[in-house]
C-alpha positions as CSV (number, residue, x, y, z in Angstrom):
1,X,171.5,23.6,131.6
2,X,169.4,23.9,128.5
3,X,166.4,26.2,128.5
4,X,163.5,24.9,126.7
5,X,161.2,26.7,124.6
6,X,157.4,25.9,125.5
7,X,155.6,25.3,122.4
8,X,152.0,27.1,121.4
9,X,148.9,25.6,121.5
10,X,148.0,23.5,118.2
11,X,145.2,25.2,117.6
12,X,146.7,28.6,118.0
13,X,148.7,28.7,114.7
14,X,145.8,28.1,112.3
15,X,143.5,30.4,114.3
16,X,145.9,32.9,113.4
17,X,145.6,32.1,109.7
18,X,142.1,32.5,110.1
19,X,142.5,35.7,111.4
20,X,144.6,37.0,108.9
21,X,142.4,35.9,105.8
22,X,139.5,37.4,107.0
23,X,139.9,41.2,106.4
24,X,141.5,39.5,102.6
25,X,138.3,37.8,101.7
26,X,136.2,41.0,102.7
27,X,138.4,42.9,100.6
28,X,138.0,40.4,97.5
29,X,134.1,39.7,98.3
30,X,133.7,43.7,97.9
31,X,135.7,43.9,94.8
32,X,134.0,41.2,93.4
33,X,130.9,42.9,94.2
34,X,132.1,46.1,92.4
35,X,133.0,44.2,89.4
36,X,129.6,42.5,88.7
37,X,127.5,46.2,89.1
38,X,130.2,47.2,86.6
39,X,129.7,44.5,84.5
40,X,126.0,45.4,84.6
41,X,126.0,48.8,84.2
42,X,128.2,48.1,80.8
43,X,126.0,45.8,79.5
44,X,123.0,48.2,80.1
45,X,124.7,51.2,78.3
46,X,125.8,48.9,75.5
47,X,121.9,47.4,75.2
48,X,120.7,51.7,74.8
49,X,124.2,52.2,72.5
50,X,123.3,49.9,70.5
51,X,120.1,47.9,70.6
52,X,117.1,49.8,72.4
53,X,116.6,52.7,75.2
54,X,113.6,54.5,76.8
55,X,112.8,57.7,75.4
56,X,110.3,60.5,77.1
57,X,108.1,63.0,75.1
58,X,108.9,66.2,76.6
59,X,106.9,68.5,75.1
60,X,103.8,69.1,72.7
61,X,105.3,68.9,69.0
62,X,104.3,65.5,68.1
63,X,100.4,65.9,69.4
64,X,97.8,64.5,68.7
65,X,100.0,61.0,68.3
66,X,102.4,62.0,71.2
67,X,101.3,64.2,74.1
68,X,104.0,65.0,77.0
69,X,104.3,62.3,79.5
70,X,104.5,59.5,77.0
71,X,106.8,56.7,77.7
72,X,108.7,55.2,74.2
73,X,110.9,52.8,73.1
74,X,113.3,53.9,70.6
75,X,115.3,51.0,68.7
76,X,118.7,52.4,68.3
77,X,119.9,49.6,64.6
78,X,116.8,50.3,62.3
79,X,119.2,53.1,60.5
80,X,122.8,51.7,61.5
81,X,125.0,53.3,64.2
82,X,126.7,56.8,64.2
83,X,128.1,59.3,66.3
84,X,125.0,60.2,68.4
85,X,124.3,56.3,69.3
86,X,126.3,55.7,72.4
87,X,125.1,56.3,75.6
88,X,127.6,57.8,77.6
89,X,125.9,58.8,81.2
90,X,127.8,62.4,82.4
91,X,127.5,62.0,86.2
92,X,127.4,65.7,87.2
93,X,124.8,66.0,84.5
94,X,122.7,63.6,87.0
95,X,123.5,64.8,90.1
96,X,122.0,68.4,89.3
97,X,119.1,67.4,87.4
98,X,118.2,64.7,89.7
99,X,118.9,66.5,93.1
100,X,118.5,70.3,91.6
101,X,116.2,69.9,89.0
102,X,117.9,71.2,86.0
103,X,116.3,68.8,83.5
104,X,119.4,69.1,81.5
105,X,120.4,65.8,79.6
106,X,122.1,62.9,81.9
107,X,124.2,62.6,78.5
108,X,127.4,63.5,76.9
109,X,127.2,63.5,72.7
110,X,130.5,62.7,71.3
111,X,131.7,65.7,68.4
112,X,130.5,65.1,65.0
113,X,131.4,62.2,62.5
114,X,130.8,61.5,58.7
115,X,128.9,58.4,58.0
116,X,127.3,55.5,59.8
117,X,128.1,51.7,60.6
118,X,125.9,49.7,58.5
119,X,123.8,52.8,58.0
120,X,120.3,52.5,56.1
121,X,117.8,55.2,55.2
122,X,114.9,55.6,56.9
123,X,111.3,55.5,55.7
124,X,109.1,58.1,54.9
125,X,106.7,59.2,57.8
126,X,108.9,56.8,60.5
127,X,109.2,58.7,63.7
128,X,112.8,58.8,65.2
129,X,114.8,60.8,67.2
130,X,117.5,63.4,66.4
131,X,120.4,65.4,67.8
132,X,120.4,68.7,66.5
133,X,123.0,70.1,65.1
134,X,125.8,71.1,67.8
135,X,123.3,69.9,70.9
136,X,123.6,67.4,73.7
137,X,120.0,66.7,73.5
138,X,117.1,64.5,72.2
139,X,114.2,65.4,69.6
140,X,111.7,63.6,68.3
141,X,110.1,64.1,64.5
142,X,108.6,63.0,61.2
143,X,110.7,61.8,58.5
144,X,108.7,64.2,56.0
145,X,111.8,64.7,53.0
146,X,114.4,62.2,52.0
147,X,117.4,63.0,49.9
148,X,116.9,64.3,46.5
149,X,113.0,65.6,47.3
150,X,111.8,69.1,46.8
151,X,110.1,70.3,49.6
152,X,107.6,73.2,49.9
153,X,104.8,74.5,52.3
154,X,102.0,76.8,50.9
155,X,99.1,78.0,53.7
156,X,100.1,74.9,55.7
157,X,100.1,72.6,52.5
158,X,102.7,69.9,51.9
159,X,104.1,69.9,48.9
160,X,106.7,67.0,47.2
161,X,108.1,66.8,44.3
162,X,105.4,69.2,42.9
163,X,102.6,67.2,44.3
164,X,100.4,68.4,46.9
165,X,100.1,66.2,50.1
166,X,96.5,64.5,50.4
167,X,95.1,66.1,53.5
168,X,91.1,66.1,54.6
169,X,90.0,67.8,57.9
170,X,88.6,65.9,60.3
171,X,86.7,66.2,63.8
172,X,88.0,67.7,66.7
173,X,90.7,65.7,69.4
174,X,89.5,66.0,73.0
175,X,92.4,65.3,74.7
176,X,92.2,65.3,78.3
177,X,93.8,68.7,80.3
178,X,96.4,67.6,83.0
179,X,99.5,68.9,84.2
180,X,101.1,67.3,80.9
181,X,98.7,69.0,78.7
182,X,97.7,72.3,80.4
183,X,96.2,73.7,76.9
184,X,97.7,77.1,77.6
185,X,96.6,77.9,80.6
186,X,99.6,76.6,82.6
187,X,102.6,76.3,80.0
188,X,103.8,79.4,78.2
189,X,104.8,76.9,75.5
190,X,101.4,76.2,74.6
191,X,100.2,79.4,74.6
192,X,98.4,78.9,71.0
193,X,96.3,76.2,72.2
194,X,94.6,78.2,75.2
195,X,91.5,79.3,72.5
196,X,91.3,75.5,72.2
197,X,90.6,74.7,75.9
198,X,87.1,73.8,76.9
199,X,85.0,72.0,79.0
200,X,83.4,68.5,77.9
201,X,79.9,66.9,78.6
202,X,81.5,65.1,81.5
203,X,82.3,68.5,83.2
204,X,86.0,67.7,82.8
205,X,88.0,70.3,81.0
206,X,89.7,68.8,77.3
207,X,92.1,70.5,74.7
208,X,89.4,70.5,71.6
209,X,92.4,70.6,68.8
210,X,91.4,71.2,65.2
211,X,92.8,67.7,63.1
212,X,93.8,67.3,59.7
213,X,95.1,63.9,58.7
214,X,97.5,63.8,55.9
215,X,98.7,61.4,53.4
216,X,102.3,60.8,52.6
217,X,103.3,59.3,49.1
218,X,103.8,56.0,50.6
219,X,100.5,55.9,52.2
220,X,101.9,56.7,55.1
221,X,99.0,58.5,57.2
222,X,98.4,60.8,60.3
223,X,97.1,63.0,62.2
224,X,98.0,66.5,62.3
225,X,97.4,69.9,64.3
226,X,96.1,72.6,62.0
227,X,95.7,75.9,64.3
228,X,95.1,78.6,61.7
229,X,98.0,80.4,59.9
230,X,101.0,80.9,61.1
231,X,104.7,81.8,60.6
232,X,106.0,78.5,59.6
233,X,103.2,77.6,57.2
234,X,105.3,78.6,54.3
235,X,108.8,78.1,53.2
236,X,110.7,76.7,50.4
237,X,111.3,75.1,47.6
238,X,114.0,73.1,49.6
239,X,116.0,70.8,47.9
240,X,117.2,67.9,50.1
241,X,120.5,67.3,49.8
242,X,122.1,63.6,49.8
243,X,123.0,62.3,53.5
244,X,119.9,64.3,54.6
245,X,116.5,64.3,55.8
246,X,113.6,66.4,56.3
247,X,111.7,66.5,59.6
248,X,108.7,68.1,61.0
249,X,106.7,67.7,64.2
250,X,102.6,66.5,63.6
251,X,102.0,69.8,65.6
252,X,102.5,71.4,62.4
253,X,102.6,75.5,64.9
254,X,104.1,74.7,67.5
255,X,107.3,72.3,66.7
256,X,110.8,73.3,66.6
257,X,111.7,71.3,63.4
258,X,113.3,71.6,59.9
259,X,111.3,74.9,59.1
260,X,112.8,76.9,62.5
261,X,116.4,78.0,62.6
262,X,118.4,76.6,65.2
263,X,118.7,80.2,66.4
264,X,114.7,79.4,67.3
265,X,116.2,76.0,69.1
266,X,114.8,74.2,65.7
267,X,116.9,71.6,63.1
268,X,117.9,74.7,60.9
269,X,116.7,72.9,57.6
270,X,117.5,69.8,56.4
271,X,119.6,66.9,58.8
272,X,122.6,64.7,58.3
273,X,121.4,61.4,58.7
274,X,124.7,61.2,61.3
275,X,122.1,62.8,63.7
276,X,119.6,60.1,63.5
277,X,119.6,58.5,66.7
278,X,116.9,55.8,66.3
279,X,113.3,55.0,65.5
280,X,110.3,55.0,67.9
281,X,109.1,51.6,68.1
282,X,105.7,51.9,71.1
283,X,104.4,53.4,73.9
284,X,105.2,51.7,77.3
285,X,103.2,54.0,79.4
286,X,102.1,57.6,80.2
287,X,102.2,59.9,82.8
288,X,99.9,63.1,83.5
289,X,102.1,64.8,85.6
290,X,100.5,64.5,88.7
291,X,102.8,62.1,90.6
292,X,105.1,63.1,93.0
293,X,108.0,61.2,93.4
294,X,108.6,60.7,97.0
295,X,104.9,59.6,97.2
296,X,104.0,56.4,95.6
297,X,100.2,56.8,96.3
298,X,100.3,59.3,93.3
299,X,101.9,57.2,90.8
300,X,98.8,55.1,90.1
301,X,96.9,57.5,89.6
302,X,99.4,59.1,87.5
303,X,98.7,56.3,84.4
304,X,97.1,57.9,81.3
305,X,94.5,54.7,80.4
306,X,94.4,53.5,77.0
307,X,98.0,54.2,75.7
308,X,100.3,51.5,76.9
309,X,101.6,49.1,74.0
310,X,100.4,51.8,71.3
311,X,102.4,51.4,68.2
312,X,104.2,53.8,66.1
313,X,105.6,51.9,63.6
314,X,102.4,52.5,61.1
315,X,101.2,55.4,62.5
């Protein structure tokens, strides 16, 4: 007698199939998914490497141009590429500034290298930002001295090449005080400008700074902070060597620049041109420091008016 062998259900072999794909295409939908945001986040760090990133003023060196709060963008090919143009994100770095507040740089800089790709000097008076010397950090200046110039400073006077910088004194800045700006009342940092805070004809308290607009040999021209005598008003003669730069903050005391050591956090004299990391281009916005993050009712208020879509190219 044979024994026959009943047969399954016609449907029930492809079901199975079915089945079986399923937890594969999840898989390769999820992968693919992975792929694209890495995709993306490549092409994003290769647009700031190489092309354009945001850049925020952090502190009061480049007033009255720049105040803290300001939102740039800095175009990363003006000068050519070098070691400092990358962006290479340092995820620890991240977490504790983001989560603990450490405000250290979400960055790693790679170790130093000679020369640039397709490098070009820059202008005279150009704002841009540099790496200091054996830092992992952003700041921005004035390009003051270019290679070959002899720099000096008497009582706060510029002096290149022998010639004294054109400079006339002008009226008073009110700048508006906010948590930004507190005119050295709030912010150790600023302590010099406390004598400087007062209170306007609207009631509103300002940071009255004393100007003095300068003229470079170009004709590059700007504003500049003059507060009285200090330390840094003099150095020199400094002769800038070739691959170098000279660079100065508009807040002419209080700016950790080419005059401070780097002992004093400062650029420690003239910088390799290596450590140029781009030029500011404009202002996108600015903040006051009012907002709080986790509350988006603040952040409107937050805008500074009047200083989105400033340029700095001529300034």
């Amino acid at each position: 007698m044979t024994e026959t062998v009943p047969e399954a259900p016609a449907e029930q072999a492809p079901q199975s199939a079915s089945e079986d794909a399923k937890p594969a295409s999840k898989g390769s939908a999820l992968w693919r998914e992975i792929k694209g945001l890495l995709w993306v986040l490549l092409a994003v760090l290769a647009f700031h490497s190489f092309v354009a990133k945001p850049f925020y003023i952090p502190s009061e060196s480049m007033m009255p141009g720049l105040l803290t709060g300001d939102r740039l963008v800095v175009s990363k090919y003006p000068y050519g590429w070098s070691y400092v143009s990358p962006t290479i994100p340092n995820p620890f770095a991240i977490f504790r500034s983001v989560l603990l507040r450490t405000g250290e740089p979400w960055g790693i800089t790679l170790p130093f290298m000679h020369g640039r790709v397709l490098g070009r000097l820059p202008e005279r008076g150009d704002i841009v930002i540099v790496t200091p010397p054996g830092k992992n950090e952003d700041y921005i200046k004035r390009v003051i001295g270019l290679p070959g110039d002899t720099l000096r400073m008497v009582d706060g006077e510029l002096v290149i090449n022998g010639k004294s910088v054109k400079r006339e004194r002008r009226a008073a800045r009110m700048i508006a005080v906010d948590p930004n700006l507190p005119c050295g009342k709030e912010y150790p940092g600023d302590a010099s400008l406390l004598p400087y805070r007062t209170v306007g004809q609207d009631g509103k308290e300002y940071c009255k700074v004393p100007i003095v607009h300068e003229w470079l040999p170009n004709g590059r021209n700007f504003d500049t902070i003059d507060l009285g005598r200090t330390i840094n008003d003099n150095f020199g003669p400094v002769l800038i060597p070739a691959g170098h730069v000279w660079l100065m903050g508009d807040n002419r005391d209080d700016s950790a620049d080419s005059r401070v050591s780097e002992f004093q956090d400062g650029l420690g004299g003239p910088v390799p041109i290596e450590n140029i990391g781009g030029r500011a281009e404009f202002i996108t916005f600015s903040l006051d420091g009012s907002t709080v993050w986790y509350n988006p009712l603040t952040w409107l208020h937050a805008f500074r008016s009047g200083r989105a879509g400033h340029s700095l190219r001529h300034s």
